[in-house]
C-alpha positions as CSV (number, residue, x, y, z in Angstrom):
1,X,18.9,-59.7,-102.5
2,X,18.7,-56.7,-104.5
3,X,21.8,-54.6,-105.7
4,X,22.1,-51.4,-107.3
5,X,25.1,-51.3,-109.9
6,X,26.3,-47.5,-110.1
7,X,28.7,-46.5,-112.9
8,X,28.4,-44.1,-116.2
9,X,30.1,-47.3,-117.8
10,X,27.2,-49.0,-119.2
11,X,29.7,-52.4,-119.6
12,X,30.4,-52.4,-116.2
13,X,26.6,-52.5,-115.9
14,X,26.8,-55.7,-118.1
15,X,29.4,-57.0,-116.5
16,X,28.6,-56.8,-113.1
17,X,24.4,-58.0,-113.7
18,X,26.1,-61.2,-115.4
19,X,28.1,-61.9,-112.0
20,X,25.7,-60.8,-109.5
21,X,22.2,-62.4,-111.5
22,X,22.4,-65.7,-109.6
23,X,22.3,-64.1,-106.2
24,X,19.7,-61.1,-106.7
25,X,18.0,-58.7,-108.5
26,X,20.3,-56.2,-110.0
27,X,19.3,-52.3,-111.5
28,X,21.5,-50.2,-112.7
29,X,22.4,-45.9,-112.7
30,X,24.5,-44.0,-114.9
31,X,24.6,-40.7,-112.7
32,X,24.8,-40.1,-108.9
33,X,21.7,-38.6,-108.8
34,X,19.8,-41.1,-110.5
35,X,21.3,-43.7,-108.1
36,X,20.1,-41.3,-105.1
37,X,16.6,-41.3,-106.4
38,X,16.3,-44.9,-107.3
39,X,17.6,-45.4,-103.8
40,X,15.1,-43.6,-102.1
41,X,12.1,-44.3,-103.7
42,X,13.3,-48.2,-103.4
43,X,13.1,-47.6,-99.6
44,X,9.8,-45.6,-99.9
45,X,8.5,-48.6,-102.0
46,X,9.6,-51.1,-98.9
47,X,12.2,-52.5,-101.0
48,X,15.6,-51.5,-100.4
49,X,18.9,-52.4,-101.8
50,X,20.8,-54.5,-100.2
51,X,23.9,-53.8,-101.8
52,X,25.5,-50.8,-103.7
53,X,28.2,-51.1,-106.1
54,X,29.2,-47.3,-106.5
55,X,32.1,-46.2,-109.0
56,X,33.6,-43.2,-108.0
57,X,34.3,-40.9,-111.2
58,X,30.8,-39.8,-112.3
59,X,29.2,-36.9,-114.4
60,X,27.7,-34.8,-111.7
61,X,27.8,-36.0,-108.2
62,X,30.8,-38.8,-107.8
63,X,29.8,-41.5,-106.1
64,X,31.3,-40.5,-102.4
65,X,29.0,-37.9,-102.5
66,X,26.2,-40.1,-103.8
67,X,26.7,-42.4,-101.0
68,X,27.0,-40.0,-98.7
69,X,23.1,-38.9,-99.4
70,X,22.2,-42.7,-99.6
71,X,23.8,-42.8,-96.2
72,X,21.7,-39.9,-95.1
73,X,18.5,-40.9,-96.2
74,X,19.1,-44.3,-93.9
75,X,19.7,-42.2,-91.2
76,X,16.0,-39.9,-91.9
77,X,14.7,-43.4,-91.8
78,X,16.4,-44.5,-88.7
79,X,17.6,-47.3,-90.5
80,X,20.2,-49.3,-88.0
81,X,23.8,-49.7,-88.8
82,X,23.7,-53.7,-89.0
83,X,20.8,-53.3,-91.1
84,X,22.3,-50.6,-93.6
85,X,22.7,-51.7,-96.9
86,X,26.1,-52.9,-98.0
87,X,28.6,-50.2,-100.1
88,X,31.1,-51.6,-102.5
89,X,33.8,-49.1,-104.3
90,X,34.6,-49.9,-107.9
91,X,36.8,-47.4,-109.3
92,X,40.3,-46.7,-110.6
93,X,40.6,-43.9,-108.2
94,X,43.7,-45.3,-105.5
95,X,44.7,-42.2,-104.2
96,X,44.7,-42.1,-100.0
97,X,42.1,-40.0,-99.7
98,X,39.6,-41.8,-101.8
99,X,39.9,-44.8,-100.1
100,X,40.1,-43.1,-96.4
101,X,36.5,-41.2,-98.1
102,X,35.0,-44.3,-99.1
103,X,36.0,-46.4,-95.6
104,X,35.5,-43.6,-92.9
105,X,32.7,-41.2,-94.5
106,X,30.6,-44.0,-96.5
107,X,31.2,-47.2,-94.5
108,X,32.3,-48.8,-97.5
109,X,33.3,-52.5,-96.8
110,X,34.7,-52.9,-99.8
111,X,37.1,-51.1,-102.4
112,X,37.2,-52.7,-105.8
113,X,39.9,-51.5,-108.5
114,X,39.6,-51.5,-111.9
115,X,39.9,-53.5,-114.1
116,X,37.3,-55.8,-112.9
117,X,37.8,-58.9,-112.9
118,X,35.3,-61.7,-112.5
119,X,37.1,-64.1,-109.7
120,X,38.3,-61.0,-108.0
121,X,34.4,-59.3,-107.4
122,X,33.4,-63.0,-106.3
123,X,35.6,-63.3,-104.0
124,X,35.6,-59.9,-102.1
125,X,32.1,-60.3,-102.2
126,X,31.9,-63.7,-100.8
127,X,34.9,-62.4,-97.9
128,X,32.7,-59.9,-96.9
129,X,29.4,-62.3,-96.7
130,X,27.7,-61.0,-99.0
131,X,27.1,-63.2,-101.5
């Protein structure tokens, strides 16, 4: 399993790696658009991410809109819906819209607020199978 840990929050980076090492290879972005390109060249490269842990609030492009072109590229590559990677939320943003955003636009299957907490990420992880 591979994951790609999103957030300008290099603790959260920390954080997250420590959780999610025993089930996968984690990397990690600090902007939107270096979370774009390390998504697409992981799919040119034959090695995609299984799951992306996205914050929202980000220097440059916010993570909806980083999504959004991660979604896109899947859909240049005719990548299949049940084959798409996985899109966790983890942000303090709770407004509607946000979380309508993240669920309707992105396919998020998951909305995480902070603060994080360690049995909390577990566990909407493991709900959602996919850890």
């Amino acid at each position: 399993m591979r994951f790609l840990i999103v957030d300008d929050d290099e603790s959260i980076h920390l954080f997250l790696q420590v959780i999610l090492a025993p089930y996968g290879e984690c990397a990690t972005a600090s902007t939107g658009e270096r979370a774009v390109e390390m998504f697409s060249n992981a799919r040119d490269e034959g090695r995609p991410f299984d799951v992306v842990l996205m914050d929202i609030l980000m220097p440059g492009i916010d993570g909806h809109q980083a999504a959004e072109l991660m979604r896109a590229c899947e859909e240049r590559d005719c990548v299949a819906e049940k084959d798409s990677f996985k899109l966790a939320m983890i942000t303090c943003v709770v407004d509607d819209t946000s979380v309508d955003r993240a669920f309707f636009n992105t396919r998020a299957c998951i909305y995480i607020v902070k603060p994080l907490d360690r049995d909390k990420v577990v566990s909407e992880l493991k709900e959602h199978a996919i850890i």
